[in-house]
N, C-alpha and C positions, 0 to 999 in steps of 0.2 A: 504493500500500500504506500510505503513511504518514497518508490521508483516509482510509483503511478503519479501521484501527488506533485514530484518534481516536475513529470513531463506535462502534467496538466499544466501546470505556471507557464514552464518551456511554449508551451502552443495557445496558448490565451492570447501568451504577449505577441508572437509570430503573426497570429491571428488577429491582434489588435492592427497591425503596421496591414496587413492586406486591406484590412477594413476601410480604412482611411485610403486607398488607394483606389478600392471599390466603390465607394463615395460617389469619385471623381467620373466613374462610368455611368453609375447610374442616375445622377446629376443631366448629363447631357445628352444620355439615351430619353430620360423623362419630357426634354423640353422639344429636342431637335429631333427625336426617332430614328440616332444615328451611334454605332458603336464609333466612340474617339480611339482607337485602336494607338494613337502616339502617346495616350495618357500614362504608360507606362515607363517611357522614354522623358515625360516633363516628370516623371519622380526620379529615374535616375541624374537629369538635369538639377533637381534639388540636392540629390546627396552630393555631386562636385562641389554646389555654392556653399552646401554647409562645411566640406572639410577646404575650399581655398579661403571662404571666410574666417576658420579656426588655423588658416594657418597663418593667414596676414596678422591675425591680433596675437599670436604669440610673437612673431618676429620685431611685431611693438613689443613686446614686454609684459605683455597685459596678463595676470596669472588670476587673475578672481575669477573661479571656475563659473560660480551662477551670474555675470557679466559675460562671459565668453557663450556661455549657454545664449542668455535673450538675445546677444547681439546675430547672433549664427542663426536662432530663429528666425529675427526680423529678417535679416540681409534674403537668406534664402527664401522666407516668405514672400517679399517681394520682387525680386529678382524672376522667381519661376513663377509667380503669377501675370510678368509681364511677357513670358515666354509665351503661356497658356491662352492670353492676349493674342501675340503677334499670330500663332496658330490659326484661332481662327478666323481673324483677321484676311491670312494669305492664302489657308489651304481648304477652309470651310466656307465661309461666307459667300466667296464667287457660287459657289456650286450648290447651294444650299437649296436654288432650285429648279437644278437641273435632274436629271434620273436617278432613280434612287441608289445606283452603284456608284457613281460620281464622288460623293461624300465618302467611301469607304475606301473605294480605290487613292485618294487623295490623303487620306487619314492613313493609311498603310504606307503611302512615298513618303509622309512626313513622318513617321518612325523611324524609316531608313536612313532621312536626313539628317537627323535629331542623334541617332545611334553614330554614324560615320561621322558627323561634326563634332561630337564627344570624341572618338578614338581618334582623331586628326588635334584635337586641340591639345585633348590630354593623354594622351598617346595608350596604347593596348595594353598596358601592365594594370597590373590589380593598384589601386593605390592603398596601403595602410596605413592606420594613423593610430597610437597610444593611446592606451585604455582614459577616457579623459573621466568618466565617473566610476569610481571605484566602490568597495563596500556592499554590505547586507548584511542581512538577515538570519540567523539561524532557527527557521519552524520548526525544527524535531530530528531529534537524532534516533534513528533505530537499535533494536537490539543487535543488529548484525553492522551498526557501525556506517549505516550513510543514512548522508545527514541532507534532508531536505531545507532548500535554502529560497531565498530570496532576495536577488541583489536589487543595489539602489537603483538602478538601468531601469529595471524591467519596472520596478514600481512608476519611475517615470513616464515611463511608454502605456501604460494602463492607463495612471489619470489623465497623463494629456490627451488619450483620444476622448477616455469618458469626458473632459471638461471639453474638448473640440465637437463631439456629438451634440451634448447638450448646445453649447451656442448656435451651433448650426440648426437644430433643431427651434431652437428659438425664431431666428432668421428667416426659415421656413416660413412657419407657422406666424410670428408680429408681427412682422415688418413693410414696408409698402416693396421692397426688394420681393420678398417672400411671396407678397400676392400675387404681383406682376409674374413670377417665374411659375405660379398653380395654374395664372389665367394662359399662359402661354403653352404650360401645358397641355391644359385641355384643346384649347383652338386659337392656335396663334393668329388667324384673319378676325376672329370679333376680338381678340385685345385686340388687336392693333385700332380697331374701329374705334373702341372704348379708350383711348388715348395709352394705352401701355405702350412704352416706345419696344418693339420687340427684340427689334439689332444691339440694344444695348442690353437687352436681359439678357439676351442669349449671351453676349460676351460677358457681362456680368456670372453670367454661370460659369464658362470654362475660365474666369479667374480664379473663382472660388475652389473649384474642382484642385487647379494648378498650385492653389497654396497649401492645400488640403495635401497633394500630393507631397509639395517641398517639406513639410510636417513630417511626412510619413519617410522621405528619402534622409531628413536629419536622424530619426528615429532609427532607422537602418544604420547611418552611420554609427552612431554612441554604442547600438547593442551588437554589432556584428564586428567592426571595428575596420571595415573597407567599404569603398566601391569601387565601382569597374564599370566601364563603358554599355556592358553588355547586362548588368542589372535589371534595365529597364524591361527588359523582353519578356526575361522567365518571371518577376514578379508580376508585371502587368496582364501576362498570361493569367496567374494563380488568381490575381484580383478579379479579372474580368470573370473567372469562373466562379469566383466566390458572389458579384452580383448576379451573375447569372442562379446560381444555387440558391440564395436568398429571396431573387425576385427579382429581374431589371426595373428598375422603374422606382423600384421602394427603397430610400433609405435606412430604417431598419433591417429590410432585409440586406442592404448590404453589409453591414456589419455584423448581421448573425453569418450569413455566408464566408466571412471574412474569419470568425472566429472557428468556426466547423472547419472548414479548410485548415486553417494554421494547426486545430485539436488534430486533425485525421494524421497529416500528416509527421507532426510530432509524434504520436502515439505509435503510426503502420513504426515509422523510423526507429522508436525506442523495443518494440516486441515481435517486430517482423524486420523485413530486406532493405533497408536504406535503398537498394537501388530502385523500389519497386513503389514510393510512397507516392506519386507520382500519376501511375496506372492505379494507385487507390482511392485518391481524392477524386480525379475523375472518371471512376465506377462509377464513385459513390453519386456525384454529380447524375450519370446518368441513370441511374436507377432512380433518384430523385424526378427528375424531369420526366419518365415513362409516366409515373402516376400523379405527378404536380405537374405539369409541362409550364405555368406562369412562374416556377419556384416556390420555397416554402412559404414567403410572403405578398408573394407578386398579383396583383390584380388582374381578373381576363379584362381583355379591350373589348369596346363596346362599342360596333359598328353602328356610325350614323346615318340616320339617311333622308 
């Protein structure tokens, strides 16, 4: 129980950082009806700003760890929300209403672009960087001598998403941001009628997505202790099946998707084949989808007419 307990933490937190990347999918599959297929590539985009941002303020001098933290949030929060910006600005918006492959095919080149401009700027080696939060927790030592733990990392990586969920969930649901992005939703020709500006919601969403992402790419950095060019891909993958598993379209469900996926996997990893965790999350996925086909959360559409 005390090896179970561990991996449950292990995959919570794993699961938390998909979540927050799943977010980002289902954010702009809800408003636009379009998978952002580079969304995983503007998180790897975040984890570079956050480790060149942690490395400029060391090279100042600057050693106050919870300064170096907010500062590396902010920088890459905004940095990769202007990226998430310029996206679909260039690669969405032209095409937004043209055929419905247009947007996906266009979303797919900018991955490529986003991926190969990372490994040309910062070249194809893993980057590592020194454990910058140290410490934890000790929950319980067994009779057999291991000792389920909790370090300070992973506690961080939990509340920031829960505190990132809730606000977002606020924004949602108050705000005049939040209405505009329900009514656009539903039928983006009567907001536009009813004065919702929709070009700006909709870009308004893939910034939000985009920061959500750099969150989650800082997040990666602290608990894993690299990135690499090539990040973007296999998480974005994992994320996008975790909204998918969840429910595209739902929030909630992205995040329970987000935590099931990180559990599956952590757990296939810890009592079954490391090589094989992979082909189990997405079993699981589709055995899910045979008998949920909207996901666990996800609402059926509702043809108008």
């Amino acid at each position: 129980m005390d090896y179970f307990a561990q991996q449950l933490i292990n995959g919570l937190v794993l699961g938390s950082i998909y979540g927050l990347i799943a977010i980002g999918y289902t954010m702009v599959y809800g408003i636009v009806g379009m998978i952002n297929f580079a969304h995983g590539d503007i998180f790897m985009i975040g984890g570079f700003i956050a480790l060149i941002t942690f490395l400029i303020l060391i090279s100042f001098g600057l050693t106050a760890i919870p300064l170096i933290l907010l500062v590396m949030l902010l920088v890459s929060m905004a940095i990769t929300a202007l990226y998430g910006w310029t996206v679909e600005r260039i690669a969405y918006r032209p095409l937004r209403h043209s055929f419905r492959l247009a947007p996906m095919l266009s979303a797919i080149g900018m991955s490529f672009v986003l991926t190969n401009y990372s490994q040309v700027a910062q070249g194809a080696r893993v980057k590592p960087v020194p454990p910058i939060i140290t410490g934890g927790h000790t929950l319980h030592e067994g009779a057999d001598g291991f000792v389920v733990q909790l370090s300070n990392i992973q506690i961080i990586v939990v509340v920031t998403t829960v505190v990132l969920l809730a606000i977002f969930t606020w924004l949602v649901s108050s705000t005049r941001l939040g209405r505009d992005m329900r009514a656009c939703e539903q039928d983006q020709t009567m907001a536009s009628l009813l004065g919702v500006d929709v070009d700006r919601t909709i870009s308004m969403t893939f910034v939000i997505g985009a920061a959500l992402a750099a969150v989650a790419g800082m997040m990666y950095l602290l608990y894993y202790g690299l990135v690499d060019f090539f990040m973007g891909f296999v998480a974005g993958i994992k994320a996008f099946t975790a909204a998918v598993l969840g429910g595209i379209g739902s929030l909630p469900g992205a995040m329970l998707g987000g935590l099931l996926i990180g559990l599956i996997e952590t757990l296939w990893s810890a009592y079954f084949s490391v090589e094989y965790k992979d082909v189990a999350a997405f079993s699981i996925l589709i055995v899910v989808l045979i008998f949920l086909p909207t996901g666990l959360l996800g609402r059926p559409e509702v043809e108008k007419v």
